[in-house]
N, C-alpha and C positions, 0 to 999 in steps of 0.2 A: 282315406287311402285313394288316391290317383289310377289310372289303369297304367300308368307308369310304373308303379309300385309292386316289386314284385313279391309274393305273399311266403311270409317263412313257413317251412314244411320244420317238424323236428319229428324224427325218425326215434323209434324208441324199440329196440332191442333184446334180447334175454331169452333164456331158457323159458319153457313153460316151469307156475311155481315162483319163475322171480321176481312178481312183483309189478308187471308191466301195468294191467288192467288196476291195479290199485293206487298206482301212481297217477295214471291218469284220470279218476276219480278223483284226487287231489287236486288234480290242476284243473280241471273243472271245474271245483267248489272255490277255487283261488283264481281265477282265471284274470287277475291286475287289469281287470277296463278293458279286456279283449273281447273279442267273440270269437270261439273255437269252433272249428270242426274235427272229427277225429274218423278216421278208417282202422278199422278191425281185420287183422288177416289171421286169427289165429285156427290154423286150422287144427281140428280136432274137437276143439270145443267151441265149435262155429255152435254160435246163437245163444251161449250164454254169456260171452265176454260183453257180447254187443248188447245182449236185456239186461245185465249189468251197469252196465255206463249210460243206456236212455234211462234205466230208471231215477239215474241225478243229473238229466235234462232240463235244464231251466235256462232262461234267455235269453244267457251268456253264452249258453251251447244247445239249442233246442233238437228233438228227436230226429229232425228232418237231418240235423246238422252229422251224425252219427250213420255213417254205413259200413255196411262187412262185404268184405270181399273172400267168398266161398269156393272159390274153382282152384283149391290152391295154392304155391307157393304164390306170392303175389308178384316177385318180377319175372315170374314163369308164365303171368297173364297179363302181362304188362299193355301189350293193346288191345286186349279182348275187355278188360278189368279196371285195370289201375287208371289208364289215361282216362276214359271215360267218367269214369265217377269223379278225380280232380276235376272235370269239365265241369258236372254237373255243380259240384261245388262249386266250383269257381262264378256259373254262370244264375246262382242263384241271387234274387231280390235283393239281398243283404249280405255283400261278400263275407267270406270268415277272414277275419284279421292273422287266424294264427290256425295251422294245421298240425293235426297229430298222427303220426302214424305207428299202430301197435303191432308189428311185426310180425310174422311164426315164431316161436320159439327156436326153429330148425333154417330161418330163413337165413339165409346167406345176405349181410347186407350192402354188399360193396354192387353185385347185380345191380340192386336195387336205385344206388345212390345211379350208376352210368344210366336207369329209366329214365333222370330229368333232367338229358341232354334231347329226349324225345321231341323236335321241332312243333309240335301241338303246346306244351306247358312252358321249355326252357327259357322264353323270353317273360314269363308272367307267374313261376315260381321256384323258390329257389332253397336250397336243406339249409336251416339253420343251424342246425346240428345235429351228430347220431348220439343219443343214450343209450348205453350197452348196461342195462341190470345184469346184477348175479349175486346170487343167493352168497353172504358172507359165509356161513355155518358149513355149505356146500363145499365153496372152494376150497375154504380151508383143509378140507378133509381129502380133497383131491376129486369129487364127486362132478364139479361142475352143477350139477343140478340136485337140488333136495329130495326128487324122486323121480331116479334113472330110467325107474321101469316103466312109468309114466310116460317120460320122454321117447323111451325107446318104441310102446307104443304109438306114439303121435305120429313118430316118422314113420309105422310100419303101414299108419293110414294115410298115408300121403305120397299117389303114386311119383309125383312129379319128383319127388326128394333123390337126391341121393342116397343108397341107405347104406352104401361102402366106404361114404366119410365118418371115421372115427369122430365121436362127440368131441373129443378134447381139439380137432380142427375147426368144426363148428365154433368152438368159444373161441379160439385164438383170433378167428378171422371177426367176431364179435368188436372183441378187446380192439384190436387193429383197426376198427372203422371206426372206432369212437372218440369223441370229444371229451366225454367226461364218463367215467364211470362210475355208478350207485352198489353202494354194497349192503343191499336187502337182506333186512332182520339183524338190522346190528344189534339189538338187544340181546338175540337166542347167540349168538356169534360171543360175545363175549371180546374183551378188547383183549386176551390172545389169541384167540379165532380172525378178529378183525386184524392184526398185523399179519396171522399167517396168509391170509387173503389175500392182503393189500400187495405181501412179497411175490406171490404168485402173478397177479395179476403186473406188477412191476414187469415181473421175469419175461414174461409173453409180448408186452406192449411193446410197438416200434419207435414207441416217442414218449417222453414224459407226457403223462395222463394225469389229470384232477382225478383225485379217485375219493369217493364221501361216503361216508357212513348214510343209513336210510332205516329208520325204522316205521311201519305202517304206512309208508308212501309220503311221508311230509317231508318235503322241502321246501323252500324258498323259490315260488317259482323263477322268479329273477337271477337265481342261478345258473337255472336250466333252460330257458328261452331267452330269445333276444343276441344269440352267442354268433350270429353275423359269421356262421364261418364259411357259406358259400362250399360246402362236402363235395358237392356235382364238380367244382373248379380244381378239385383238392386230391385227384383221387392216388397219385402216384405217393402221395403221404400214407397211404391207408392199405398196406400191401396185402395180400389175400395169398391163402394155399393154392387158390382155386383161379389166379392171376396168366391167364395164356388160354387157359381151358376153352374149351367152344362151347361146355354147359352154360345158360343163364346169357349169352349173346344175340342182339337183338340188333345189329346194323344193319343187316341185313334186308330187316322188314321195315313195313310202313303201315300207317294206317289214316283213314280218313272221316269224317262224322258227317254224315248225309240226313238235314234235316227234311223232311215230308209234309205235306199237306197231307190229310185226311184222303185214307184212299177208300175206295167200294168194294174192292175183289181182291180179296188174300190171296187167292191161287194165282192172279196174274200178276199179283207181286212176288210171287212164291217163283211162276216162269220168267220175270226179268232179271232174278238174281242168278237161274240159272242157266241163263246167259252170258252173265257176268262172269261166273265161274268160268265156261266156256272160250269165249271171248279174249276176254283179260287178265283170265290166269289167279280171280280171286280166292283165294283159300278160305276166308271168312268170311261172315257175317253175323252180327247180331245184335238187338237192339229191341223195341218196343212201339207201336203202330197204333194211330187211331185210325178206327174205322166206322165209317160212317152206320149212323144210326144205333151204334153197337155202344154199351155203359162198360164192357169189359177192356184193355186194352189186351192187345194180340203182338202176343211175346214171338220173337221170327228169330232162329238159329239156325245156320246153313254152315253146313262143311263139305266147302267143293260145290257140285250139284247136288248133294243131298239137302234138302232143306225142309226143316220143320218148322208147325206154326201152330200155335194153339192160344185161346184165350187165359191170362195166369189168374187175372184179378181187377175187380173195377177201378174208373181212374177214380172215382169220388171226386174230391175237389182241386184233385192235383190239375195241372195244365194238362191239356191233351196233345203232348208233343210228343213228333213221332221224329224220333232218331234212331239211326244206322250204322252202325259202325262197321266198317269195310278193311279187311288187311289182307296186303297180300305183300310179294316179295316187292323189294323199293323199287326195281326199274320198274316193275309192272302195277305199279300205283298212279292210275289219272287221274282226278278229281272231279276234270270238265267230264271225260269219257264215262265216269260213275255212273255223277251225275245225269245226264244226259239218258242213260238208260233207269235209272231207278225213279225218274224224275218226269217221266213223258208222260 
């Protein structure tokens, strides 16, 4: 792969329950001559989706390859989150040939798809497609999900959510951003469960949709990757409820990635950022610091001029790179001007 080559994302979808994280245990162990990486957003059951999936790490897809994104809806942390970890991906020893991204349950994914026009990724990755799972057994019955109460909790712990969009808008706007859709547990589903599904899902959709039976997460991955549809390019196809709204908009902002040498004095990195705040109007910060003579790295979160630092955890044999990640409103993003002060 060329750095001309821009690396397919496929976006994968669904209620919690349908199916997402077992799917892609599937395409891990089938992964057709790829190397994958995969990101985790499902909040609620942050840190078991993700020791799920490293524990069938091999390779093709090794632990390092697998990260979770915790802070929430994920294009609700789109520069604080998302872009940064596609970097890291992106900027590791052994690019991944193929990315997977496992949604929230509650995510809204059209947000998602307008994050990779973000100028840091759009020229060097591109959505290959979105998979929208859903429980067959579910729809049919009108449920959306196989266990409502489940869901309804997930969203009650997820401040960033919406929690006044009715679920049955959550699935519609699923359906509508999807390339293909998986209809999980078609065995419990029964093939009159599976047409009553199929009609539902018909009914909702803005466009003829592939829509496939799925049982225990097998398929073909060649069905499901490789689908070249360029989603990012695509999106007036893909209409959303939630289409005009100012929730989930990000033009607004910017963001920057300020790499570091090895510094001596957390506190006087601590007063240059909040300067910056000061200064140039930055709202964020956050990212990871070696410091000299120190085995721990020193984790640095700042909102505004408040800034916090503490050591998380040693680097061991990771590199000891120390990155920053800087967002503020887009006229008031300099890169040189950052730099220039976090850098002296």
């Amino acid at each position: 792969m060329t750095d001309l080559t821009k690396t397919p994302v496929t976006v994968i979808t669904g209620f919690l329950g349908a199916g997402k994280t077992t799917l892609i245990r599937h395409l891990m162990q089938n992964p057709q001559g790829k190397r994958l990486a995969v990101l985790v957003n499902e909040f609620g059951t942050m840190g078991v989706d993700g020791e799920i999936l490293k524990s069938c790490a091999d390779e093709n897809c090794p632990a390092e390859n697998i990260m979770e994104l915790s802070n929430g809806c994920i294009c609700c942390t789109v520069a604080d989150d998302f872009i940064p970890t596609l970097e890291r991906l992106m900027a590791m020893p052994v690019r991944p040939d193929h990315i997977l991204i496992e949604t929230s349950g509650l995510a809204l994914p059209k947000p998602l798809l307008k994050a990779f026009d973000w100028p840091a990724i759009r020229s060097r990755i591109t959505v290959d497609g979105v998979i929208a799972l859903a429980d067959a057994e579910a729809v049919a019955a009108g449920r959306f999900a196989p266990d409502v109460a489940a869901v309804e909790a997930q969203r009650a712990a997820d401040d960033s959510l919406d929690h006044e969009t009715p679920l049955s808008e959550v699935f519609e706007d699923q359906i509508a951003c999807a390339d293909i859709v998986l209809l999980s547990k078609a065995d419990l589903a029964g093939e009159q469960g599976l047409a009553a599904a199929r009609a539902v899902i018909e009914a909702e959709a803005p466009r003829k949709l592939p829509i496939l039976p799925l049982v225990d997460g097998v398929i073909d991955p060649r069905v499901i990757l490789g689908l070249n549809a360029a989603a990012e390019d695509d999106l007036a196809a893909r209409p959303s409820h939630h289409d005009g709204a100012e929730d989930h908009e990000h033009d607004d902002f910017d963001s920057v990635v300020i790499e570091l040498a090895e510094i001596a004095d957390p506190a006087d990195l601590a007063t240059r950022i909040e300067r910056l705040a000061r200064e140039q109007n930055i709202l964020r910060v956050k990212g990871h610091v070696a410091v000299l003579g120190k085995p721990m790295r020193l984790l640095v979160q700042a909102v505004g001029e408040r800034v916090r630092h503490q050591y998380d955890r040693p680097w061991g044999d990771a590199p000891r790179n120390s990155r920053l990640v800087v967002i503020a409103e887009h006229d008031d993003i300099d890169e040189a001007a950052i730099r220039a002060v976090l850098a002296a």
